[in-house]
C-alpha positions in Angstrom: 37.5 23.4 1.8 38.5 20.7 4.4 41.3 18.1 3.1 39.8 14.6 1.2 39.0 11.8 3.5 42.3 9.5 3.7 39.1 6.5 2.8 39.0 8.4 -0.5 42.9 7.3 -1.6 41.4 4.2 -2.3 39.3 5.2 -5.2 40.5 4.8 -9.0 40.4 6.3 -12.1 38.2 5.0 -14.6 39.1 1.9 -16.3 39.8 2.8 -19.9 37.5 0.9 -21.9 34.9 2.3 -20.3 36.2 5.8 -20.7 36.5 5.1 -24.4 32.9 4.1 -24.6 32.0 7.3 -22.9 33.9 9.6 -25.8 32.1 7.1 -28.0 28.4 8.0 -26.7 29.9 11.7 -26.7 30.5 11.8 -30.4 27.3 9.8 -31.5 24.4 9.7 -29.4 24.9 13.0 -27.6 26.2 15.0 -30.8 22.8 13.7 -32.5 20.1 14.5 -29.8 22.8 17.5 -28.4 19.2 19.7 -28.2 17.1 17.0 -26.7 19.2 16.3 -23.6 20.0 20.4 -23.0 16.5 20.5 -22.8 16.0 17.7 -20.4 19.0 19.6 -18.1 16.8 22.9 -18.2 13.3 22.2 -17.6 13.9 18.8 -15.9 12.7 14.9 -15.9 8.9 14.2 -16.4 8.8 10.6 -16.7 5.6 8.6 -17.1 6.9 5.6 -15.7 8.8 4.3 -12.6 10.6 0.8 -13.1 12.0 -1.4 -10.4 13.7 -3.8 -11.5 16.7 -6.2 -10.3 20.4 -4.7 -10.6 20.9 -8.0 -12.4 23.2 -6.6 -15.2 21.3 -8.9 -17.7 18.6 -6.8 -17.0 18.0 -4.7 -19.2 14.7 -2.5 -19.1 15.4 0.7 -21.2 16.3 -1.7 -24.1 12.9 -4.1 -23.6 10.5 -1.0 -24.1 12.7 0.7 -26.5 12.7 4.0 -23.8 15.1 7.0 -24.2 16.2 9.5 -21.6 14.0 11.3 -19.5 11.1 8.3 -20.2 11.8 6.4 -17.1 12.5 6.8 -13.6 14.8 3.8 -12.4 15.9 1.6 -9.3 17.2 -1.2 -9.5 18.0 -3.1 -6.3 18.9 -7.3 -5.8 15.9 -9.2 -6.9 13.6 -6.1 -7.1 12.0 -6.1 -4.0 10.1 -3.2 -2.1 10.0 -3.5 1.4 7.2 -2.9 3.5 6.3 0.9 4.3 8.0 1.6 7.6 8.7 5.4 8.3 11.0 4.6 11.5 13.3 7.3 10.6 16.2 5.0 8.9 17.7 4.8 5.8 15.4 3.4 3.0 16.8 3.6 -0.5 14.4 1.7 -2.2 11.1 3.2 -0.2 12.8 6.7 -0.9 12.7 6.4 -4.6 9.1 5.4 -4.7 8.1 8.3 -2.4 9.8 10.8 -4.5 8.2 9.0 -7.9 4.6 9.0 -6.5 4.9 12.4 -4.8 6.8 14.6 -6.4 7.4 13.2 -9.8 4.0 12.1 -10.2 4.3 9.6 -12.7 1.2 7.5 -13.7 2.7 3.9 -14.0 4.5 1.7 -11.5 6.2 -1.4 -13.0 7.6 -4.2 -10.4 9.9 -6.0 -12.8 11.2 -9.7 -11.8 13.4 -12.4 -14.2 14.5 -15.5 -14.4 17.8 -17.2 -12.8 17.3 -14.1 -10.5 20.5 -14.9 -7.5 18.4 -12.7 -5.3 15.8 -15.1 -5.6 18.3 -18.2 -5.2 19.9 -16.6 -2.3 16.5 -16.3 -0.4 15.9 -19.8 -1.3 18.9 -21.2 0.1 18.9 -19.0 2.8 15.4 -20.3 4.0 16.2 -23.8 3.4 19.1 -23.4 6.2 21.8 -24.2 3.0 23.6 -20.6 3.3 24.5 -19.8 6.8 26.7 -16.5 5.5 23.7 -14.7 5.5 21.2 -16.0 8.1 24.1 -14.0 10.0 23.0 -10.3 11.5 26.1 -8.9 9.5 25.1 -9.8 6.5 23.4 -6.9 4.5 22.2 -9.6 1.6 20.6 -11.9 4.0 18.6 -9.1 5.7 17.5 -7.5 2.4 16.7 -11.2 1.3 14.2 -11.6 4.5 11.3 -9.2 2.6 11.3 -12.5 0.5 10.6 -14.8 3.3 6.4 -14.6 3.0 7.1 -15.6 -0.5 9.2 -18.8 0.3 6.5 -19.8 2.7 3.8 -19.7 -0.1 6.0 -21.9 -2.7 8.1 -24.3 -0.2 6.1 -26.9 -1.2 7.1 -27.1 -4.8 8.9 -30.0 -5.4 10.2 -29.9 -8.9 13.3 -27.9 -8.9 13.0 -25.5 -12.1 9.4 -25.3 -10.7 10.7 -23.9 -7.4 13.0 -21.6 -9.1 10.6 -19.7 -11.4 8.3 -19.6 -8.2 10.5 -18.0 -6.4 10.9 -15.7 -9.2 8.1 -14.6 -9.8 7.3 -14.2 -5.9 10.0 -11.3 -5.7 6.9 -9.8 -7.6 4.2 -10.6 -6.1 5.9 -9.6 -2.0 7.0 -6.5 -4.1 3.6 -5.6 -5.0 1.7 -6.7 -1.4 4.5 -4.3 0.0 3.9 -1.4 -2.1 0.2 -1.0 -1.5 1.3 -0.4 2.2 2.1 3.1 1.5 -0.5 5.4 2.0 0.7 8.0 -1.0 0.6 4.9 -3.0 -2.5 3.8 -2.4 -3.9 7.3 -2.3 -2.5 8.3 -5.7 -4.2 4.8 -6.8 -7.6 5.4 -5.2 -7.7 8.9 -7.3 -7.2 7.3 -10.4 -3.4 8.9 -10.8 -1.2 5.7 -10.8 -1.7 2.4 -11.8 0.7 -0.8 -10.7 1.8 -3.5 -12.7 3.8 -6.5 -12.1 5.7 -8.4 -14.9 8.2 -11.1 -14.9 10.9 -11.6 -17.8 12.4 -14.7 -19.4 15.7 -13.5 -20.2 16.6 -16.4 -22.9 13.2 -16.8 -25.0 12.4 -12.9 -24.4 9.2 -13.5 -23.2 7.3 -11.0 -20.9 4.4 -12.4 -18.7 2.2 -9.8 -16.4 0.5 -10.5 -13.3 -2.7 -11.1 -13.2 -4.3 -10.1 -9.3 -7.7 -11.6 -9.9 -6.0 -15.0 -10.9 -2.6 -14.9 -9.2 -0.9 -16.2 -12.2 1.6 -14.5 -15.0 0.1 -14.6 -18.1 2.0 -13.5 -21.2 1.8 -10.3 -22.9 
């Protein structure tokens, strides 16, 4: 086995709350559904759902539908966008997870998840506006990630109330999301024969409240 990489060095050990919370789950959780999760290890994860949502760590999806392990299939990326289908060869993390959700785990719902006081959201805002120069640069890995939002700042620029603007924006990391994903073909394919449906849903993380988009309207109306 070839030596460590000299990066690695940098790496730490775990910090020790979060260890102890670990030894908590352990005893509790584990212990308690001990049968459930060996079976999960031996015949594998058939989830019915896929959920993108935002890495926002006020996000909180598993708790919102009440979903246990092997339920949901999970990525979480900033602001919860999809970018558009583009099979150039390169690495796409987010394009990746819904291939392998559609095709291979076959799951029959697709949930584009967006919330307010979303930073991704902000960030593309500003970004657009000519306000955050750090990631108009080329460098920055944000500000490209943040230009799949673009289209939806051109549809809302025009909002002049503030808050107004800000929910917009928020609920247009949705709505790109969703014109995105019906750009690739297994998606559309697996829609076509009746074998996944797509939803869109935006959350307001201090009332609670969950709103679902609406495709014949273009509006969120709540659940």
């Amino acid at each position: 086995m070839d030596a460590p990489s000299p990066l690695l060095a940098r790496t730490s050990k775990l910090p020790s709350y979060l260890s102890e919370r670990y030894h908590g789950w352990r005893a509790t959780d584990h212990r308690e559904n001990k049968a459930w999760y060996r079976r999960l290890a031996e015949e594998g994860q058939r989830p019915r759902t896929m959920v993108i949502s935002c890495s926002d760590s006020r996000v909180h999806v598993t708790n919102l539908f009440g979903a246990g392990p092997g339920e949901f299939f999970m990525h979480r990326n900033v602001a919860n966008l999809i970018p558009p289908f583009e099979p150039d060869g390169q690495h796409h993390g987010t394009s990746a997870c819904i291939e392998y959700a559609v095709t291979a785990l076959k799951v029959a719902n697709l949930i584009v998840m967006g919330h307010s006081h979303c930073g991704g959201a902000a960030g593309c805002t500003e970004m657009c506006r000519g306000h955050a120069p750090e990631l108009d640069v080329k460098e920055s890995m944000l500000g490209r990630w943040l230009d799949v939002l673009r289209p939806g700042y051109e549809r809302v620029k025009g909002t002049e109330n503030p808050e107004e603007m800000r929910i917009a924006m928020e609920k247009q990391t949705v709505v790109v999301s969703l014109e995105n994903l019906m750009t690739f073909p297994f998606v559309q394919q697996a829609i076509d024969s009746e074998m996944l449906s797509v939803h869109g849903l935006y959350m307001d993380i201090g009332s609670g409240t969950l709103s679902q988009y609406d495709p014949e309207t273009g509006e969120f109306g709540n659940l």
